[in-house]
C-alpha positions in Angstrom: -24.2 14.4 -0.6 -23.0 14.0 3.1 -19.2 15.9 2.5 -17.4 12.6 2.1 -15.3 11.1 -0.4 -16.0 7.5 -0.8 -12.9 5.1 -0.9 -14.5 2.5 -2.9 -11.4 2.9 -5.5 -9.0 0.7 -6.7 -5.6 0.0 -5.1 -2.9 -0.7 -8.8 -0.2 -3.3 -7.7 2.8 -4.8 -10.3 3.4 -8.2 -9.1 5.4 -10.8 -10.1 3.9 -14.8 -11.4 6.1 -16.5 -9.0 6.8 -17.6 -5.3 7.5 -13.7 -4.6 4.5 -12.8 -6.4 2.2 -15.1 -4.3 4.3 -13.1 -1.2 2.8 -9.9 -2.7 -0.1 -11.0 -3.4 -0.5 -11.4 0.6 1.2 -8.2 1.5 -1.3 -6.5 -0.7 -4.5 -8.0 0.8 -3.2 -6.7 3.9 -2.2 -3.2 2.9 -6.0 -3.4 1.0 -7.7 -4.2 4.2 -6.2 -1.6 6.4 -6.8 0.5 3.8 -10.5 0.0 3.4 -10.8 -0.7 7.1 -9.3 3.2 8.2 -11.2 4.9 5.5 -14.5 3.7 6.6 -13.7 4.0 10.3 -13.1 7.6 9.5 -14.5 8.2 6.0 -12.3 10.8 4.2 -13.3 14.6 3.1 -14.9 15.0 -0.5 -11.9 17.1 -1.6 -10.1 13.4 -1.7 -12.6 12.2 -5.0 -10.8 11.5 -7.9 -7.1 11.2 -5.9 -4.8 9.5 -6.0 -1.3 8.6 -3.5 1.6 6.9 -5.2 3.9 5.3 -2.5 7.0 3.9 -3.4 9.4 1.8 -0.9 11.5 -1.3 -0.2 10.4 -4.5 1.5 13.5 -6.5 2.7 14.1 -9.8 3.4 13.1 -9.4 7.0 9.3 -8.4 5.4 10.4 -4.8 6.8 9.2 -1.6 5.0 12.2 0.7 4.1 12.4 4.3 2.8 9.2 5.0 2.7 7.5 8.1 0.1 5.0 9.5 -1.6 6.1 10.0 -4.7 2.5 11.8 -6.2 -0.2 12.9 -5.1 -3.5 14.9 -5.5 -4.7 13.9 -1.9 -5.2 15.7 1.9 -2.6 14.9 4.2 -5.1 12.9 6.1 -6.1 11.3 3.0 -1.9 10.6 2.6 -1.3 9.3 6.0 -4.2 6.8 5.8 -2.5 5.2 2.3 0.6 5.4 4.8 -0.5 3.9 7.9 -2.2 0.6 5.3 1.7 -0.3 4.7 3.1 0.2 7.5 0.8 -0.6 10.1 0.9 -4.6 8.9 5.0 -4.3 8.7 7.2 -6.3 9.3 5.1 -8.8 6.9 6.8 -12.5 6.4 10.4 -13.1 6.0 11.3 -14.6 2.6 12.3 -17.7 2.2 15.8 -18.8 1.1 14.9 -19.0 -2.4 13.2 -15.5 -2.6 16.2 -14.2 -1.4 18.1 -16.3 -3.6 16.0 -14.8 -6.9 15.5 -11.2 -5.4 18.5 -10.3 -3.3 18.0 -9.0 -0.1 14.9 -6.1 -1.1 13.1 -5.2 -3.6 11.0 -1.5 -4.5 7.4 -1.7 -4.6 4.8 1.0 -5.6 1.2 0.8 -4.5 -1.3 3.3 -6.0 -4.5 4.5 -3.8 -7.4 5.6 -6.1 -9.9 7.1 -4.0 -13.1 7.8 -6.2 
């Protein structure tokens, strides 16, 4: 075992079957990417196995990331900040159309899950 926890995990999203779904659907492939792209540029430490970060924030209709936390966690700081950095590195994301903002208002709350296994 090199010392390395292995961020091969999952990443849990609750999405919507609909125009805004198919939005999310987008923002998460993003957030997964940078995800999977800063752990293996910098692999995290073995004390990360078996965490978890739950983030919870708002994406308006601008595609901008708003109040931002952690809401749990079993995970390093480093580990924390790279789950942070996957969201907000890609904002703002797309603005919605008039019809998203029609059916959602003007933001909605979102809560991404990091599994890192």
């Amino acid at each position: 075992m090199n010392g390395l926890s292995t961020p091969s995990g999952n990443i849990a999203f609750d999405s919507k079957l609909n125009e805004y779904g198919t939005y999310l659907d987008r923002m998460y492939e993003a957030i997964g990417s940078k995800w999977h792209e800063l752990n293996n540029s910098s692999p995290p430490s073995i004390e990360n196995a078996e965490s978890l970060v739950r983030i919870k924030y708002y994406i308006n209709k601008k595609g901008e990331v708003e109040d931002l936390t952690v809401v749990e966690t079993n995970a390093t700081q480093s580990a924390q900040w790279r789950c942070i950095d996957a969201i907000k590195s890609n904002s703002p994301y797309e603005p919605w159309t008039a019809e998203m903002i029609k059916t959602m208002g003007n933001r909605q709350d979102i809560m991404v899950v990091f599994y890192y296994r």
